[in-house]
C-alpha positions in Angstrom: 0.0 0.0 0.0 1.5 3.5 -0.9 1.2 6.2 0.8 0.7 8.3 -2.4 -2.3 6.8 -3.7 -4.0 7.5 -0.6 -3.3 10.6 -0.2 -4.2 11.0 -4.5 -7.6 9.2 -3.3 -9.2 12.0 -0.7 -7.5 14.3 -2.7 -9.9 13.3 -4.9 -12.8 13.1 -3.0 -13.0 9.8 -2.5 -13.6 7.5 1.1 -10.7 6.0 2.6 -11.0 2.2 3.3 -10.1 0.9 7.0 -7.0 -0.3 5.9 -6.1 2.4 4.1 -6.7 4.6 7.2 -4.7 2.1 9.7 -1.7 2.0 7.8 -1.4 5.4 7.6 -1.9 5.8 11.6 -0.1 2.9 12.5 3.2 3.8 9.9 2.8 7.5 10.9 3.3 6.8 14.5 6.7 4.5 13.8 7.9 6.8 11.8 7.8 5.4 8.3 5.7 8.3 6.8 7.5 11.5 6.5 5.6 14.4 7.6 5.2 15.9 4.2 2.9 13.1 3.5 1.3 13.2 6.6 0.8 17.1 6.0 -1.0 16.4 2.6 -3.6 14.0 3.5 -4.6 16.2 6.6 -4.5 18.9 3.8 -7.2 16.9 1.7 -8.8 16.0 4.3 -9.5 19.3 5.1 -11.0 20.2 2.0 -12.4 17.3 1.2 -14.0 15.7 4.5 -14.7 12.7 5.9 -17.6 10.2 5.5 -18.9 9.0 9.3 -17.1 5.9 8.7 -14.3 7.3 7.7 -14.0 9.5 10.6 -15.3 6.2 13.2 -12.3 4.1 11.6 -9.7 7.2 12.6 -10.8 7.6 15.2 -10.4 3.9 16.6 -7.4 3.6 14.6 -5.8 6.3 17.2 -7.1 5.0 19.7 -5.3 1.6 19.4 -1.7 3.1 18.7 -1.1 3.1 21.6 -2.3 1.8 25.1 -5.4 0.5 25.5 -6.7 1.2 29.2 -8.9 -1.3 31.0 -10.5 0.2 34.1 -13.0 -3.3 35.0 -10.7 -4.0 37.7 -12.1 -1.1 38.9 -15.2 -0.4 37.9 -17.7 -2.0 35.2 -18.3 1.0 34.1 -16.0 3.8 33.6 -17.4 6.9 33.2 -15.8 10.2 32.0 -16.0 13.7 31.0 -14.1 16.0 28.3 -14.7 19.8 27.4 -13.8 21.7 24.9 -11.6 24.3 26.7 -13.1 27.6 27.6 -12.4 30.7 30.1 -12.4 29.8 33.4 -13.7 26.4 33.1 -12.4 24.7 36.2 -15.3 22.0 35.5 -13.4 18.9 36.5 -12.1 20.1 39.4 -15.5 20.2 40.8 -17.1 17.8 39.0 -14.7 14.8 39.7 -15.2 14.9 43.1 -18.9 15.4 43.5 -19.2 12.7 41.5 -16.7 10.2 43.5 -18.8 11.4 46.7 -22.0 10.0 44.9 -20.1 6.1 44.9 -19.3 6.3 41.0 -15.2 6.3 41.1 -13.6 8.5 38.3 -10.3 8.5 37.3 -9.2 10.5 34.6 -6.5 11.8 32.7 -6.2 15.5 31.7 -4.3 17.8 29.8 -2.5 21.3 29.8 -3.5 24.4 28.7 -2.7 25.6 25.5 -3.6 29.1 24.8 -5.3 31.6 26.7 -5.3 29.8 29.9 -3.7 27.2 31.9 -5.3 24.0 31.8 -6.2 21.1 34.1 -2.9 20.3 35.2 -1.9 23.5 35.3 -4.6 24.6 37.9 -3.9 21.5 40.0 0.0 22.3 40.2 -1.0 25.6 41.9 -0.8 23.5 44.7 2.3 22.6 46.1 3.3 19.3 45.7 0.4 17.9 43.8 1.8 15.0 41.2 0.1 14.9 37.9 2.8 12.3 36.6 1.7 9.2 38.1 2.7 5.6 37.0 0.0 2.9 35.6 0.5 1.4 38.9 -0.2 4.2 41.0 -3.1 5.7 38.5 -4.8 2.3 39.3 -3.9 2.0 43.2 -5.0 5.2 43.7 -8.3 4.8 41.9 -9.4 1.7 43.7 -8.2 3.4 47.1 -9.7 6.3 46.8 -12.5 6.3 43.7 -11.2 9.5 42.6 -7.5 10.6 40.2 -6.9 12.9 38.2 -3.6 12.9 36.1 -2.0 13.6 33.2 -2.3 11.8 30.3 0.6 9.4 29.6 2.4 9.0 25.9 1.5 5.5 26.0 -2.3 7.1 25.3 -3.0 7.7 21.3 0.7 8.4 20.7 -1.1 9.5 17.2 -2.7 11.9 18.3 0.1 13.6 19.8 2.2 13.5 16.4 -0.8 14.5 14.2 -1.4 17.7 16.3 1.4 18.8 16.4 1.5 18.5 12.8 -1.8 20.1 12.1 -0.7 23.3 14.8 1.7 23.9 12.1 0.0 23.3 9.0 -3.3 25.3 9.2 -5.2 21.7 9.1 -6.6 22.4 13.2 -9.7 23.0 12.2 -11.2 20.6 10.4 -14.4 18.9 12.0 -13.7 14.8 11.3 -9.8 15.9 12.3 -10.8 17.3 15.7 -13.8 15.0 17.0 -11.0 12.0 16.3 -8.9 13.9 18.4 -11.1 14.3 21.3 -12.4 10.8 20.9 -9.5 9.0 20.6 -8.2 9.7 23.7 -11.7 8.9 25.2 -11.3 5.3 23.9 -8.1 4.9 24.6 -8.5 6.1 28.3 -11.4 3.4 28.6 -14.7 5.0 28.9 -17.7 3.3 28.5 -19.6 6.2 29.1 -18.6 9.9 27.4 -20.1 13.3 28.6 -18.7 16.0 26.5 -19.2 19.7 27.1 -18.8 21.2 23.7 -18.4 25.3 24.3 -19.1 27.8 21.6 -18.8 31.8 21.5 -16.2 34.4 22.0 -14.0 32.5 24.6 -14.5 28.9 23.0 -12.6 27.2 19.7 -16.3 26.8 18.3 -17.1 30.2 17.7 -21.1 29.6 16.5 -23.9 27.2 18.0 -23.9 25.7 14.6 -20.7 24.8 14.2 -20.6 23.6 18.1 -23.7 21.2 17.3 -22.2 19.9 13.8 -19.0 19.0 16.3 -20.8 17.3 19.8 -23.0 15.3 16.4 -20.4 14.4 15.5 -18.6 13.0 18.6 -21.9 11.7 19.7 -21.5 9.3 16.3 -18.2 8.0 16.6 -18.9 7.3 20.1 -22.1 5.4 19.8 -20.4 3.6 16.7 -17.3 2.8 18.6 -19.7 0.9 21.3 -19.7 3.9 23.9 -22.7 5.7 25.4 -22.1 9.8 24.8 -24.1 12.7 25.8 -22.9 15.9 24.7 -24.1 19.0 26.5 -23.8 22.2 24.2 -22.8 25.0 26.7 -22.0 29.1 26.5 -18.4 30.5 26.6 -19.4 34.3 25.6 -18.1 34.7 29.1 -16.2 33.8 31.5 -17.5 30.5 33.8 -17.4 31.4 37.4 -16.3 34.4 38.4 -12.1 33.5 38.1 -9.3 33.0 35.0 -6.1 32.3 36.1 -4.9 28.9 37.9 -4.8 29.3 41.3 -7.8 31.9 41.3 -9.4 29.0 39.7 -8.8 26.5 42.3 -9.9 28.8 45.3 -13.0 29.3 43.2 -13.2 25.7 42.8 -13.0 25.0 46.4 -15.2 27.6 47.3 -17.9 25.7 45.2 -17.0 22.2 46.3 -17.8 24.1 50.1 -21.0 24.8 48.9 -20.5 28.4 47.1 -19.0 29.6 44.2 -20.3 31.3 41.3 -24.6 30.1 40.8 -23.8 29.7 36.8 -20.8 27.8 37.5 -22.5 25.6 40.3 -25.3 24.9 38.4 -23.0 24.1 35.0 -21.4 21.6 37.1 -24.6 20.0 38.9 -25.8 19.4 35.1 -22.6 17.9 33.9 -22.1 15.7 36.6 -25.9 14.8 36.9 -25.4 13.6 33.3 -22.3 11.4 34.7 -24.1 9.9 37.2 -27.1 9.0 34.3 -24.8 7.2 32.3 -23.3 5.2 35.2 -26.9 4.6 36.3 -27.2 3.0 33.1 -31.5 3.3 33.6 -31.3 2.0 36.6 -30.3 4.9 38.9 -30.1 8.4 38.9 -32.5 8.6 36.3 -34.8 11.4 38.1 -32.8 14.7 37.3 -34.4 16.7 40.2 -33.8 14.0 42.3 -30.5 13.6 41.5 -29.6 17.2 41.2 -30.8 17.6 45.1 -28.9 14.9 46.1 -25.7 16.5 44.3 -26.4 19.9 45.6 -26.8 17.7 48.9 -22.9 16.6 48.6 -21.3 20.6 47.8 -23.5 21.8 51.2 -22.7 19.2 53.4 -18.9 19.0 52.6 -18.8 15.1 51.0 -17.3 16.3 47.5 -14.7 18.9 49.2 -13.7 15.7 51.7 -12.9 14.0 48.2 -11.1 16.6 46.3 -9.0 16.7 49.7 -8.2 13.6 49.7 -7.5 13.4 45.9 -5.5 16.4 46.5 -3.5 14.7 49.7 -3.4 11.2 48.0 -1.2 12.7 45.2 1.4 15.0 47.5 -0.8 18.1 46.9 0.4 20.4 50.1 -3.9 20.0 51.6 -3.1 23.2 53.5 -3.5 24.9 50.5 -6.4 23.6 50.1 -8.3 24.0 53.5 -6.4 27.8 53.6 -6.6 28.6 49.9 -4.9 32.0 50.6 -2.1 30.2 51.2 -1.9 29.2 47.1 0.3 31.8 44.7 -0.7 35.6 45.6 -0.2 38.3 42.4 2.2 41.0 43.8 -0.1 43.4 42.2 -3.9 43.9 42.2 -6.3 46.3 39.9 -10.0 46.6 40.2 -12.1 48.5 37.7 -15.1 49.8 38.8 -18.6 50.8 36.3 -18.0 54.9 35.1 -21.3 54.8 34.6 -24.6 53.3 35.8 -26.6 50.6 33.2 -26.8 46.7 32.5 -24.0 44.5 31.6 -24.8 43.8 27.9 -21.4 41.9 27.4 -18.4 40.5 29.3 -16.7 38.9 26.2 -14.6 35.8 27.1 -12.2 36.1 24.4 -11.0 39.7 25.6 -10.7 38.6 29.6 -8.7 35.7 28.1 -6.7 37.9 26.3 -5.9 39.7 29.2 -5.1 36.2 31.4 -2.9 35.3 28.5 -1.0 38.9 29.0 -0.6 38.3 32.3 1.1 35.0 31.8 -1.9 32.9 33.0 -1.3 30.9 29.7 1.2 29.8 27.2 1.4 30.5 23.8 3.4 27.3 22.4 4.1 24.1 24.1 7.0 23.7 26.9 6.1 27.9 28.3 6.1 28.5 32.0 2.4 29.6 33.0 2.6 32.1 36.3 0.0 30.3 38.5 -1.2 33.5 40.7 -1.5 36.0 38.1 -5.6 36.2 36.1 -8.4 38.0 36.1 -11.6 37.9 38.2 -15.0 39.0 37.1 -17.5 40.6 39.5 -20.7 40.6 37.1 -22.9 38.7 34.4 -24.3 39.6 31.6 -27.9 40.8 32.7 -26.4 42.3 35.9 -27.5 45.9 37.0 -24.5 48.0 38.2 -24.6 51.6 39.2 -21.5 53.9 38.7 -18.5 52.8 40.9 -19.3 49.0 41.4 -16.6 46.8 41.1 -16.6 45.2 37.4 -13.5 42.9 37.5 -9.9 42.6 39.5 -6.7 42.0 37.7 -4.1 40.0 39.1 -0.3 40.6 38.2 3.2 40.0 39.2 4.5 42.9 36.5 3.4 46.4 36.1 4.5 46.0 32.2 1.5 43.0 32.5 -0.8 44.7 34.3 -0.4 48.1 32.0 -1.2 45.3 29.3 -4.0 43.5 30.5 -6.0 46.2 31.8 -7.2 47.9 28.2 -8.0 44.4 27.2 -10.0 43.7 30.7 -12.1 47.2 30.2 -12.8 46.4 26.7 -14.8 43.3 27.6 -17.7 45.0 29.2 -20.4 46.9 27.6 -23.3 48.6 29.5 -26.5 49.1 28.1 -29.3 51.8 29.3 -31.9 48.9 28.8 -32.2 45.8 30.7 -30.2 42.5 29.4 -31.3 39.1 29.6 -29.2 36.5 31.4 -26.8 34.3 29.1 -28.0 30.6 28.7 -25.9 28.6 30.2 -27.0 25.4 28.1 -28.0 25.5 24.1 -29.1 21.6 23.9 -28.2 17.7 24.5 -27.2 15.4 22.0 -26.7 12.0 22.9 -26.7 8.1 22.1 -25.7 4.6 22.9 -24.0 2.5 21.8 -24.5 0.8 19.0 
């Protein structure tokens, strides 16, 4: 089989058999297909598409480059979550937990930020000590031990993945709809789930920058999934601001705990209630937790009455996370330099746009802009309003958070940019646009 002719074929237009597709994952990942190859099938394939198949058979092709996981040693059914990124979306950090405190044990693998904002890992190495590197061993120890760990992902995971997006970064191929749902999903498969809730973002702050094009992706992972044997829901959710009130790593955790403690942010508590009421469905698999206002009590039961924060402490503690930064979060990173802006006028908050606040975080260092930069853990930005919020003229609109006057003189245009007031009253942002989902087939 030469590499040539299939590349020739979707340049074409044409489908790509199974093989076709495995041997160009599987000889891709040893090595024995330049990149330049490589470079011009992702270049016809974003052109030219793929058929559902086609994009099912990548997918699973990915998946199986590398480690397989099997997690029913530990649980007959795995469940997970994924989201698409967004602006302060600490998600998992609350979610995890409150889900491991419902009897469901979760143990996943994350990432790092890249972009605008630090991610998973990033957030959790805010506190002192806590290991994201764990062995196989100790991944699986501490999930039977404790229900509940969250890692980073290991290179044994869809190694193909790795190579091809890098490649794509580079090559102007990112995005490409069949290209980034096998992304997402391959790790997802890899990792073991039998049961996939996917928060796909759209607007300002988010990669999906329209509902359409966010509901032509979650379709599309909702596909592969249920074709690859997995059950998927895929919530479609708003990023046209911030989640939560914080953006920035360690401002992220503290608003984390605060939630898991039974406060936090209301759009940010009840985005995590539905996404981990959704969880909880799956693993209920029609038997339990089927009720949602039933369910959603019983989880709101878990942030008031401290069972999900005992978790997250003990996730935290379990992994040599320093847990006094986490039962005193003002002892995590401190900025050396704080900025609040305040309303110049009176009105309603008509926009807080995610993209500029991210901007900003980015500035500040909150993020990295390739792979391999530092991220500055105490520096961000924290909202103080929603959009639909009254404010009269000198209430607080957002803090900025630096360690660098040059920073802070950079961030703070960007910060004031992002809100608008309006003389007439603004409705509340959605926090949901819909739910796709299906089984497996």
């Amino acid at each position: 089989m030469r590499m040539v002719d299939i590349i020739e074929k979707k340049r074409d237009g044409h489908a790509l058999t199974e093989q076709e597709i495995a041997h160009f994952i599987q000889h891709y990942t040893n090595g024995d297909i330049p990149d330049y190859q490589a470079s011009a099938l992702l270049m016809a394939i974003y052109f030219r598409g793929m058929t559902r198949d086609e994009t099912v058979q990548l997918t699973l092709a990915m998946a199986h480059s590398g480690m397989m996981m099997d997690l029913s040693d530990i649980t007959d059914y795995v469940v997970d979550k994924h989201s698409s990124g967004g602006v302060g979306d600490k998600t998992t950090l609350i979610v995890l937990p409150l889900v491991a405190a419902c009897g469901v044990p979760v143990a996943k693998m994350s990432g790092r930020g890249l972009g605008f904002t630090g991610g998973t890992l990033d957030k959790l190495e805010s506190i002192a000590g806590y290991r994201v590197s764990l062995s196989d061993a100790e991944f699986r120890a501490l999930a039977k031990q404790h229900g509940l760990v969250l890692c980073g992902q290991t290179g044994e995971l869809a190694p193909a993945d790795g190579k091809l997006y890098a490649l794509r970064d580079v090559t102007a191929t990112v995005p490409s709809l069949p290209l980034i749902a096998a992304s997402i999903m391959s790790k997802k498969l890899a990792a073991g789930a039998n049961g996939i809730v996917l928060d796909v973002k759209w607007g300002s702050g988010a990669f999906m920058h329209t509902l359409e094009d966010a509901r032509a992706l979650a379709q599309l992972m909702v596909n592969i999934g249920a074709d690859a044997g997995r059950d998927v829901v895929a919530l479609l959710s708003d990023m046209n601001q911030p989640l939560g009130y914080a953006v920035g790593n360690a401002l992220e955790v503290q608003e984390a705990i605060e939630t898991l403690q039974g406060g936090g942010a209301p759009d940010l508590r009840e985005h995590c209630l539905e996404v981990a009421w959704q969880m909880l469905r799956l693993a209920g698999r029609g038997k339990q937790w089927q009720d949602e206002d039933e369910t959603r009590r019983m989880l709101a039961a878990k942030l008031a009455n401290g069972e999900a924060f005992d978790r997250f402490r003990t996730m935290v503690e379990a992994q040599g996370g320093d847990v006094r930064m986490v039962d005193n979060p003002a002892l995590l990173p401190q900025a050396q330099h704080a900025h609040t802006l305040y309303a110049e006028r009176g009105g309603h908050v008509a926009a807080c746009e995610a993209l500029r606040v991210a901007q900003a975080s980015l500035a500040l260092g909150a993020g990295r802009e390739k792979k391999g930069d530092p991220v500055d853990h105490a520096v961000g930005v924290v909202v103080h309003v929603k959009v639909g919020d009254k404010v009269q003229q000198g209430d607080r609109l957002a803090t900025v958070y630096a360690n660098s006057t040059s920073s802070l003189e950079e961030a703070l245009p960007l910060v004031k940019a992002a809100f608008t007031l309006s003389d007439a009253p603004t409705a509340p942002l959605p926090l949901f646009y819909g739910v796709i989902e299906a089984t497996a087939r």
